[in-house]
C-alpha positions as CSV (number, residue, x, y, z in Angstrom):
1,X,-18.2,-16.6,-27.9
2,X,-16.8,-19.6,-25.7
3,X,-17.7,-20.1,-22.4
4,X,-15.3,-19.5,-19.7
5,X,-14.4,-22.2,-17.6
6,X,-14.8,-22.3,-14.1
7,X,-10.9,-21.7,-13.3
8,X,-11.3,-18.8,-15.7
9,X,-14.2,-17.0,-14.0
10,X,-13.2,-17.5,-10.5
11,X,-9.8,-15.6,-11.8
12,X,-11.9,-13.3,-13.5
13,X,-13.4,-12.6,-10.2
14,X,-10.0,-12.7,-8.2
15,X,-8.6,-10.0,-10.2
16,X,-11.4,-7.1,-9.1
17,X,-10.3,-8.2,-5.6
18,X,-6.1,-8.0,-6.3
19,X,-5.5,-5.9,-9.7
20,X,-3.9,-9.1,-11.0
21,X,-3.2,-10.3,-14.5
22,X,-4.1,-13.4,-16.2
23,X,-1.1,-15.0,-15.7
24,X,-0.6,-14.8,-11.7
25,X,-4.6,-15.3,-10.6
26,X,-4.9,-18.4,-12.9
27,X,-2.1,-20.3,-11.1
28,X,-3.5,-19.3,-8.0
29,X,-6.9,-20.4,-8.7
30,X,-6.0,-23.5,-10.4
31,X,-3.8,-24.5,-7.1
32,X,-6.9,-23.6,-5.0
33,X,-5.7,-20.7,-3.7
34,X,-9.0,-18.3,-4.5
35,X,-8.0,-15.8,-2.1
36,X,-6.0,-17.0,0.8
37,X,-5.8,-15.0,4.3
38,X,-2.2,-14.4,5.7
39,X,-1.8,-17.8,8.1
40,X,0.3,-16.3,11.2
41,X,-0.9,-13.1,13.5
42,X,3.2,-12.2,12.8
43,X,1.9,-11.9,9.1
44,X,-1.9,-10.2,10.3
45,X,0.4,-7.8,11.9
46,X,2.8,-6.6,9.4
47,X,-0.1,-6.6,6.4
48,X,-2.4,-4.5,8.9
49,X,1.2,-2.1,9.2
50,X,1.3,-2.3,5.7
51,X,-2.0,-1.0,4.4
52,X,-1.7,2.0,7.6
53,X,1.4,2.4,5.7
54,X,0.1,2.8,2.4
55,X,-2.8,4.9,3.3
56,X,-0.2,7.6,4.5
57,X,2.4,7.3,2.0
58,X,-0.9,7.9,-0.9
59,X,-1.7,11.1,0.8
60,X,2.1,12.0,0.1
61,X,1.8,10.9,-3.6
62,X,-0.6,14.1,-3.7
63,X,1.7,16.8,-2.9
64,X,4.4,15.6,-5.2
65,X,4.4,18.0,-8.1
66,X,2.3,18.5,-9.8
67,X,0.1,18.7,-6.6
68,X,-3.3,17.5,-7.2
69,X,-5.9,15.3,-5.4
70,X,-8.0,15.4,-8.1
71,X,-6.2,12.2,-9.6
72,X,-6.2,9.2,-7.6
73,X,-3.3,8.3,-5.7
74,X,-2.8,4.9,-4.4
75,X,0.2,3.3,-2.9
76,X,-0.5,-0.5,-4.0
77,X,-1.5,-1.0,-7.7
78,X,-1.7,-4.7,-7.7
79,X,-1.6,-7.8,-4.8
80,X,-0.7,-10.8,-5.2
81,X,-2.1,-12.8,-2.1
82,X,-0.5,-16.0,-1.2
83,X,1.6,-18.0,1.5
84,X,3.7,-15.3,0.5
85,X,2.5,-11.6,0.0
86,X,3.4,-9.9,-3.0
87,X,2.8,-6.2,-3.9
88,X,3.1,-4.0,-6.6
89,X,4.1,-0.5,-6.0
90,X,2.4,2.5,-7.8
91,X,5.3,5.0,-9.5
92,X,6.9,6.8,-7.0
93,X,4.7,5.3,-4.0
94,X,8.3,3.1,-3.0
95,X,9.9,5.7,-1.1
96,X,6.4,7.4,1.1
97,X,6.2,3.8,1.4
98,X,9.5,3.1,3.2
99,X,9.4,6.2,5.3
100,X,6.4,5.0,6.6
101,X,7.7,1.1,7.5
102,X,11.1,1.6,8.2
103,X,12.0,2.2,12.2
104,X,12.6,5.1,13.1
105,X,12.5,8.4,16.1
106,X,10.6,11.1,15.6
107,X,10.0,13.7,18.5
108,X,11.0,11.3,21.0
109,X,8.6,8.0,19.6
110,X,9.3,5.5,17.7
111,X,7.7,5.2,14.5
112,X,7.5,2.6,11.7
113,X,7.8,-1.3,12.4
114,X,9.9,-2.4,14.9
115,X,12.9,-4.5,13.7
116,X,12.0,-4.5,10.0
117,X,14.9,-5.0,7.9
118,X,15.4,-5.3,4.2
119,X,16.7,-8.3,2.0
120,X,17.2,-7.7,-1.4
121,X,16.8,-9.9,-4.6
122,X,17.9,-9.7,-8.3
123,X,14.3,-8.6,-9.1
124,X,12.9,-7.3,-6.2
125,X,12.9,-6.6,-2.1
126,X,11.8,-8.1,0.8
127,X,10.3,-6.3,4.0
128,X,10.9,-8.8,7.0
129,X,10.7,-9.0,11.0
130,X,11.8,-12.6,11.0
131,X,8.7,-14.3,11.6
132,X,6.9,-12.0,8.7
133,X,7.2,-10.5,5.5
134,X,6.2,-9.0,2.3
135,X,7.9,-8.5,-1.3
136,X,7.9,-5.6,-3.1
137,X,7.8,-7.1,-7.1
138,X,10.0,-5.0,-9.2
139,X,11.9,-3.2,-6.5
140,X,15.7,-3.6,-7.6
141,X,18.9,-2.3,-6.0
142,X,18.6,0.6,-8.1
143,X,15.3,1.2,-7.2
144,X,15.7,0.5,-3.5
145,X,18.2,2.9,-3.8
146,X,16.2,6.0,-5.3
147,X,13.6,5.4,-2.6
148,X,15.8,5.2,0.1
149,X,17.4,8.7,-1.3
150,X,13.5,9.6,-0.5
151,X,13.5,8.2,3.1
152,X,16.9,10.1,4.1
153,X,15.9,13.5,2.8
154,X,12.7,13.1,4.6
155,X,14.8,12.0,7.8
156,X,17.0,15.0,7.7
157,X,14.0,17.5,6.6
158,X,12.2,16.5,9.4
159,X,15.2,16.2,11.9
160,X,14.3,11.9,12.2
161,X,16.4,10.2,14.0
162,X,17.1,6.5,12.6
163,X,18.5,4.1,15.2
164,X,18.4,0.4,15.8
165,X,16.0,0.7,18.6
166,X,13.9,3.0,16.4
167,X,10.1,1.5,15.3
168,X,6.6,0.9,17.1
169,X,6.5,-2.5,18.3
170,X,2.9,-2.0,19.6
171,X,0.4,-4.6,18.2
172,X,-2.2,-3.2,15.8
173,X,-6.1,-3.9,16.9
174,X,-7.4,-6.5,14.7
175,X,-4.7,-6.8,12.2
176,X,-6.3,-9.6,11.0
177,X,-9.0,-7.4,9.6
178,X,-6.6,-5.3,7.9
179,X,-4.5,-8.0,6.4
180,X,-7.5,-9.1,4.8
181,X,-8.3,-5.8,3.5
182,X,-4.9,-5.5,2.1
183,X,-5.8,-8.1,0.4
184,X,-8.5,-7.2,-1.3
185,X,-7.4,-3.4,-1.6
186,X,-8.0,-3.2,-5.6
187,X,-11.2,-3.0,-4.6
188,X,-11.0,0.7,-4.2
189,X,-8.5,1.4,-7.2
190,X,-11.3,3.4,-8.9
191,X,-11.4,5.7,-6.0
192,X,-9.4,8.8,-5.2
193,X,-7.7,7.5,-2.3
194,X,-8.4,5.0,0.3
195,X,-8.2,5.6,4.3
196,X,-8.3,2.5,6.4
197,X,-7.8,2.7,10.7
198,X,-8.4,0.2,13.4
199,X,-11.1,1.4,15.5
200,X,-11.9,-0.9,19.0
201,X,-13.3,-4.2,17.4
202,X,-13.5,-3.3,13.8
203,X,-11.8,-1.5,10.8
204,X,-13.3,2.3,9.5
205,X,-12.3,2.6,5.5
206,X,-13.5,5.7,3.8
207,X,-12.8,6.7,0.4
208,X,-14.1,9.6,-2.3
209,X,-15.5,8.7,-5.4
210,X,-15.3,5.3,-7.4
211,X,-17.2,2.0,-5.9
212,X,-20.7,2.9,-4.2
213,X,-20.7,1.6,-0.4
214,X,-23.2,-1.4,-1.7
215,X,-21.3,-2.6,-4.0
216,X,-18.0,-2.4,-1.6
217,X,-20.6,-4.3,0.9
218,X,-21.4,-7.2,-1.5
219,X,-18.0,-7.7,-2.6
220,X,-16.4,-8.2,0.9
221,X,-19.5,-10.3,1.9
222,X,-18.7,-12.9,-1.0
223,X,-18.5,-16.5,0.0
224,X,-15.6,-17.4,-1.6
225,X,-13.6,-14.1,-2.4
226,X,-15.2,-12.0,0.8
227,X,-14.2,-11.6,4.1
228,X,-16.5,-12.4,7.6
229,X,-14.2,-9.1,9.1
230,X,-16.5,-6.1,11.1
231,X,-15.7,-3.0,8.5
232,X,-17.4,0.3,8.6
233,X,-17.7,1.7,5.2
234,X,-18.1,5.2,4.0
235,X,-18.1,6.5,1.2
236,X,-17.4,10.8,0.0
237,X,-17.6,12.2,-3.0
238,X,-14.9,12.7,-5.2
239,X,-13.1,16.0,-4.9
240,X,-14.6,18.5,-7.4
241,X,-11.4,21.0,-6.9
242,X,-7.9,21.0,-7.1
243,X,-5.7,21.7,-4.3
244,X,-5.3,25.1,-3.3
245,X,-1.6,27.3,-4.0
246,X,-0.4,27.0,-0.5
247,X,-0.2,23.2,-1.2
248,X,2.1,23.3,-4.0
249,X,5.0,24.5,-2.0
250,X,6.1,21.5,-0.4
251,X,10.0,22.0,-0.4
252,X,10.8,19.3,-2.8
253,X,14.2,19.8,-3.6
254,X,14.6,21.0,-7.1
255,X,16.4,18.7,-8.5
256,X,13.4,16.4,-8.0
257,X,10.8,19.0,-8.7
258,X,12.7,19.5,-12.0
259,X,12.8,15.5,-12.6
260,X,9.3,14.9,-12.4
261,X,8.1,18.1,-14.6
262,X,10.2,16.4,-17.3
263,X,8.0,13.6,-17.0
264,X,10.4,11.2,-15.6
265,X,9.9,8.5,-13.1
266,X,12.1,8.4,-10.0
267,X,11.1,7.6,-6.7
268,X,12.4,10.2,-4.7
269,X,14.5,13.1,-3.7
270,X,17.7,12.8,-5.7
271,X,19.9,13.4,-2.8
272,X,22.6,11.0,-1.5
């Protein structure tokens, strides 16, 4: 068997970090981008937002029918870390996701990122304040448009109100800590969920099953791929049963409910 060069192993290595292919970590490497940190604190604090986001919108994933947290559920399936951050979206994660960035009033608080607004491209859509970003890879108008069908039946089942002056503008503690796990979230991909908070001067991440706390340890204290970041680590064990019956009745509208049983993707709520 032939060796693997040296561009090829450190993409090799790259990948158990981001969930990449071949073909986007070899670039990367080959331009000397191992595994770049976001440059900005603009940038630190929208990833950071993003990865809070995430964590909430997976927990979502599990009560969508068939209700189960017995499989894994993760928002992000792949990064792709860069001046630019690039993620890919696991089916039906779009729309929790949005409902969790997008500004918005809920019970008198604002909620969401203050002053994100949406740009959208042939192939894909763009989450920006202006001085920040990320895009979401794949995310076409028609797919923007099923998860945003998601966002406004969750506004009007939860009586939201959306406004301009809607959002949390507060700064998150150390975003630069959860930026860079963001970045490195594959990490967890074999686990059955991830949970990652700010807490004082460092970052808590728990997660049940999949990658031992050692290993976790060693990866994020890699020279090149790593990060120097204070994280608390704890691992659970994976859930041995299902969700009980009183957690299947999530009133999904049944036109979704129906959509999904059929084994067809969608994003969301099929409501206008």
């Amino acid at each position: 068997m032939a060796r693997l060069s040296i561009t090829d192993q450190l993409a090799d290595l790259r990948r158990t970090y981001t969930g990449e292919n071949l073909s986007q970590a070899v670039p990367a490497v080959r331009d000397g981008e191992l595994l770049p940190d976001a440059t900005t604190e603009a940038q630190r604090q929208l990833e950071a937002k993003v990865l809070l986001a995430g964590c909430t919108a997976a927990g979502m994933l599990q009560l969508m029918p068939p209700a189960s947290i017995v499989r894994p559920a993760h928002a992000f399936r792949t990064v792709e870390p860069g001046e630019t951050l690039k993620l890919h979206l696991s089916e039906r994660a779009l729309g929790p996701l949005l409902f969790e960035l997008l500004p918005r009033t809920e019970d008198g608080y604002g909620m969401g990122v203050a002053g994100l607004r949406h740009q959208q491209y042939r192939r894909s859509s763009e989450l920006t304040t202006g001085d920040a970003g990320v895009v979401l890879v794949g995310v076409d108008e028609n797919a923007w448009d099923l998860g945003m069908r998601y966002v406004r039946w969750m506004h009007e089942f939860r009586g939201v109100e959306y406004t301009d002056g809607g959002g949390n503008d507060d700064e998150t503690a150390e975003a630069a800590t959860g930026s860079a796990l963001l970045r490195r979230v594959h990490l967890w991909h074999d686990a059955s969920w991830l949970r990652a908070l700010p807490l004082g001067n460092a970052w808590f991440v728990e997660w049940p099953g999949g990658p031992s706390e050692d290993d976790i340890r060693q990866k994020l204290a890699h020279p090149e791929f790593g990060t120097g970041r204070e994280i608390t680590l704890r691992r659970a064990e994976a859930p041995a049963q299902d969700v009980e019956e009183g957690m299947r009745t999530y009133p999904w509208p049944d036109e979704f409910v129906s959509a999904v049983t059929a084994g067809e993707p969608d994003q969301g709520p099929a409501h206008q």
